[in-house]
N, C-alpha and C positions, 0 to 999 in steps of 0.2 A: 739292331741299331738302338743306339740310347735316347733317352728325351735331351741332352743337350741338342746332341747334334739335329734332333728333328725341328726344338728350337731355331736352329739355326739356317733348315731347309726354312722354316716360316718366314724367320725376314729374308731370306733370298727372295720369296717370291713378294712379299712387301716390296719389299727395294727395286723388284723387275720394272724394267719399263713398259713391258706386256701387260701388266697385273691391271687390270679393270678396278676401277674405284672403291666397288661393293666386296672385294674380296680384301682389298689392300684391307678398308678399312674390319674388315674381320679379322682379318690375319692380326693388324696392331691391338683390336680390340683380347684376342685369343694371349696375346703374348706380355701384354696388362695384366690376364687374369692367372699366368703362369703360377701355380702356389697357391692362388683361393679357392673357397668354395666352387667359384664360378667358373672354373677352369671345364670339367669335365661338359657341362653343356656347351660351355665354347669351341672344345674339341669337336663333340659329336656335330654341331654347326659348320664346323671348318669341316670336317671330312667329307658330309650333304655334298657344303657349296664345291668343294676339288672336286668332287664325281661328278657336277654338272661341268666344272669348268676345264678339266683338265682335257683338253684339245686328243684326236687322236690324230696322226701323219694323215691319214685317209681323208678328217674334213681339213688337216691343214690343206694339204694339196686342193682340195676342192673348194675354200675358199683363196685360196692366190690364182686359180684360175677363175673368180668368181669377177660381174660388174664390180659388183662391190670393191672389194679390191683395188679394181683398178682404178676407181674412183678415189680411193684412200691414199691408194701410192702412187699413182702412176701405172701407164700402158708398162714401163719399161723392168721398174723397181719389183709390183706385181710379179711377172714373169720372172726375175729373179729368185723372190721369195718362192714360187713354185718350182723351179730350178732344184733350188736347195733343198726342199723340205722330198723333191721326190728323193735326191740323192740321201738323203737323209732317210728315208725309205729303204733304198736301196741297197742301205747297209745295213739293214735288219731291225732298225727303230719303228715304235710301234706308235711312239706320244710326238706331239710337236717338239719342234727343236729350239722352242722362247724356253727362257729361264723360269717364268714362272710356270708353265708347262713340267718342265722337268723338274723342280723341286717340288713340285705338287703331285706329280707322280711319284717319287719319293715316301712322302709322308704320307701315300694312300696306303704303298707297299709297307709301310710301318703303322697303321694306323692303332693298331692294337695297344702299342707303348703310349701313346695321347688317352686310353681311353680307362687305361689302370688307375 
């Protein structure tokens, strides 16, 4: 995979509505530093934070079954999201089924090209 396109997995997960504030603002700070100095340790920063963030199907499911959850979406929406993420399981995925989830597995699976 090229660095555009991993570019462009970056602001997919900026732009997600999933994207947690602390990564958003990484990801924009990383894509600022595209071309300077400051790039390579923003990389190695963004790669960290994906490995903590990057969701697997296993706790999605286990957080749509979770209070928590239910508290956030609803008894019904909740159940849903768990609905989906097992079928989303079911078909052989390993990572959650949010956008920034999946562009961020992406750019783990590339992470080598961020770090040249």
């Amino acid at each position: 995979m090229d660095k555009q396109t991993l570019i462009e997995k970056v602001k997919e997960i900026v732009n997600a509505p999933t994207c947690y504030e602390g990564l958003r603002k990484l990801g924009e700070d990383w894509l600022a530093a595209v071309g300077t100095d400051a790039e390579k340790k923003l990389s190695e920063k963004l790669i960290a934070a994906l490995k903590e963030d990057v969701s697997s199907i296993d706790g999605t499911i286990a957080f749509f079954h979770s209070d928590k959850a239910r508290s956030l979406f609803g008894a019904e929406e909740a159940a849903n999201l768990a609905k989906k993420a097992e079928d989303f399981k079911a078909a052989g995925n390993t990572i959650c089924f949010c956008p920034a989830c999946q562009a961020g597995e992406t750019v783990l699976e590339n992470a080598g090209v961020l770090l040249k």
